[in-house]
C-alpha positions, 0 to 999 in steps of 0.5 A, a space after each residue: 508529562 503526556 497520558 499514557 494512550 497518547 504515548 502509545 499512540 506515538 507508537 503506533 506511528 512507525 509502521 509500514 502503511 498501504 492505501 488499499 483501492 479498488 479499481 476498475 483499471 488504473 495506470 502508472 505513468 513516468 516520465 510520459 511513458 506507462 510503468 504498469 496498467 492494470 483492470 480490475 484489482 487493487 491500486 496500492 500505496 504503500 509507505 515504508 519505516 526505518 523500523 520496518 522488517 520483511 515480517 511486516 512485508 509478509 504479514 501486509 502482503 497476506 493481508 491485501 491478498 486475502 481481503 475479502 473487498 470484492 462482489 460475489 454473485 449476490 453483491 456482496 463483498 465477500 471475494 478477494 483479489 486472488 478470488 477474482 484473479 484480480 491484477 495489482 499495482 504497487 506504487 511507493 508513497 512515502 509521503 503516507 508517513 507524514 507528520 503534519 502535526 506542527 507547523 504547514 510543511 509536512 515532515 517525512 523524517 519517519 520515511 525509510 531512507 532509500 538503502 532501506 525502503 527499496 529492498 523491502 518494497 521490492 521484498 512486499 511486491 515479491 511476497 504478492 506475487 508468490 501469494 497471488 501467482 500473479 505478475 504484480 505492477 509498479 511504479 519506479 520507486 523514488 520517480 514522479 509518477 502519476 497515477 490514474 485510476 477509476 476507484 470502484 466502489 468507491 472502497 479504499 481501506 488503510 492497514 498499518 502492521 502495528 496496529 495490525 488494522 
């Protein structure tokens, strides 16, 4: 029988991920042709669930466009991306849901299938928008895509919507 904390670790595993960066430019490009570009603003990487609802797409997307990571005039990260009229790229990642726990081959059976992540990545992209008033870039969901960027700070943060950290 497992302890309880670590069942309740388990649990904390199934929830919608972003990998927050901060960026000084980036660029998504597939198949040699760019998706999106951007200059200074946020690069994020976001996995979705099966168990995932477009709650969880409302609470992240208030969450990036509200975290204060940016410089003020005295250098303190006090300014979020919407401060600063700041640009984002969204790029889908479902390998931020491996589980690498047994074994070499890393596991993505907890990734949303695509009949469930596309709409609710496209939801999460629509949310940022609104939020933001900003037009929001992004890779093609599914692709091979390569994504370049120059990290500033460097400040790169993860936030899950069930441990709502």
């Amino acid at each position: 029988m497992l302890p309880s904390y670590f069942l309740s670790l388990q649990t904390d595993l199934n929830n919608m991920r972003t990998v927050i960066q901060r960026v000084k430019k980036a660029v998504v490009t597939v198949d040699d042709k760019v998706t999106a570009s951007m200059g200074t603003g946020l690069l994020l990487l976001v996995g979705i669930e099966e168990d995932d609802t477009l709650e969880d797409a409302e609470w992240l997307a208030r969450k990036v466009s509200q975290m204060r990571i940016f410089n003020d005039e005295k250098g303190v990260m006090n300014l979020s991306v919407c401060d600063i009229s700041g640009d984002i790229i969204v790029v889908s990642q479902f390998t931020l849901h491996a589980r690498t726990r047994k074994g070499n081959r890393p596991s993505y059976i907890n990734a949303a299938s695509p009949e469930k992540a596309i709409p609710l990545y496209n939801q999460f992209i629509e949310i940022l928008e609104s939020l933001t008033g900003r037009s929001v870039g992004r890779g093609i969901f599914g692709a091979m895509m390569q994504v370049e960027l120059i990290n500033d700070g460097p400040v790169t943060l993860i936030i899950d919507t069930r441990a709502k950290e």
